[in-house]
C-alpha positions as CSV (number, residue, x, y, z in Angstrom):
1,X,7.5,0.8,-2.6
2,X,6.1,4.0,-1.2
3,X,8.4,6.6,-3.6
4,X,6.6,4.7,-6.3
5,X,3.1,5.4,-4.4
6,X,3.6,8.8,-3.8
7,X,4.8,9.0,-7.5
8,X,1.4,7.5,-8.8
9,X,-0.7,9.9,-6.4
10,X,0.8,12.8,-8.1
11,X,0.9,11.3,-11.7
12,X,-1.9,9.6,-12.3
13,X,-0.7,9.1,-15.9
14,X,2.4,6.5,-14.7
15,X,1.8,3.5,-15.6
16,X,5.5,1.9,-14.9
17,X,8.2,3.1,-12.8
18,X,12.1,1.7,-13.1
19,X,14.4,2.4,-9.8
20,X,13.8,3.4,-6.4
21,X,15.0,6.5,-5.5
22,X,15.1,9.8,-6.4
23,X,18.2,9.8,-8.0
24,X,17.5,7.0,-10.7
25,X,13.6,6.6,-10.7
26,X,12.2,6.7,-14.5
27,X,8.4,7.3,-14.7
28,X,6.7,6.3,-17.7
29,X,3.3,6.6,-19.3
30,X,0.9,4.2,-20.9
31,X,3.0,5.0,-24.5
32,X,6.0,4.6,-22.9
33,X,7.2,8.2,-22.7
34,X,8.7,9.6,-19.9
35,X,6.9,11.9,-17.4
36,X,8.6,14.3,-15.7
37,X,8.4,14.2,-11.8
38,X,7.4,16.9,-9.6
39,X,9.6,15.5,-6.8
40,X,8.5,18.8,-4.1
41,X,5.3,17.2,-4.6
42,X,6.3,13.4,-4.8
43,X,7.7,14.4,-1.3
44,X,5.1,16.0,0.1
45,X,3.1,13.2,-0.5
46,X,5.2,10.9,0.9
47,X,4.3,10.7,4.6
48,X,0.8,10.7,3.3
49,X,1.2,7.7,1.1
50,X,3.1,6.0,4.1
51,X,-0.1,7.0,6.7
52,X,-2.2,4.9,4.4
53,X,-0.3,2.1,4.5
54,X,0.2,2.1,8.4
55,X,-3.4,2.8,8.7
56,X,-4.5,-0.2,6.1
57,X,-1.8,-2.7,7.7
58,X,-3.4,-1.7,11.0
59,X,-7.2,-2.5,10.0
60,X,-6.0,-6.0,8.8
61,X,-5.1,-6.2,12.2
62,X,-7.9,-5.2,13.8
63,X,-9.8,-6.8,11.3
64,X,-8.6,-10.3,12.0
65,X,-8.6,-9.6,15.9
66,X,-12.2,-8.7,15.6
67,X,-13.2,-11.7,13.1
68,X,-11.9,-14.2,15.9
69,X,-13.5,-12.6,18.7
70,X,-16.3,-13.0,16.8
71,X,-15.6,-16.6,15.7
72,X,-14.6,-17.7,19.3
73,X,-18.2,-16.2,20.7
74,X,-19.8,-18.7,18.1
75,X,-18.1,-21.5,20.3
76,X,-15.4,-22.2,17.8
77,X,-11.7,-22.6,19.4
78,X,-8.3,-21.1,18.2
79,X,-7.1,-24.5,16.8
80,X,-11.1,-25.0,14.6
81,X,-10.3,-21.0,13.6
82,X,-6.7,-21.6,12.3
83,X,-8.2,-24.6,10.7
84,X,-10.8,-22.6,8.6
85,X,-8.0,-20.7,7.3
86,X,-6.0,-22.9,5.7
């Protein structure tokens, strides 16, 4: 969940969060006690945390597009690639 990503960026010390918004999230440390949040923060960091994982989900994509470019130039075909992978 990205609220609990842009919670760890700013607490580094959460180790477990329980809920998934703002109204009912509990952030906890390694000894289980609660860590207040810095939500102006949290929220700040939000469309940050959210880039990253566009940007990540979009080099998988690219990733994989470029590995079987570079597979089918070796001769192999779509169905001897799809084959590799499973």
């Amino acid at each position: 969940m990205n609220l609990h990503e842009a919670i760890r960026a700013i607490h580094n010390n959460v180790v477990t969060i329980y809920g998934g918004t703002q109204n009912d999230i509990i952030a906890k440390d390694e000894n289980g006690n609660e860590v207040a949040i810095n939500w102006t923060q949290v929220n700040q960091q939000l469309p940050i945390v959210e880039q990253e994982i566009a940007d990540a989900a979009a080099q998988k994509i690219a990733d994989k597009e470029s590995a079987n470019a570079k597979l089918r130039a070796l001769g192999l075909t779509d169905d001897e690639i799809e084959a590799f992978r499973s």
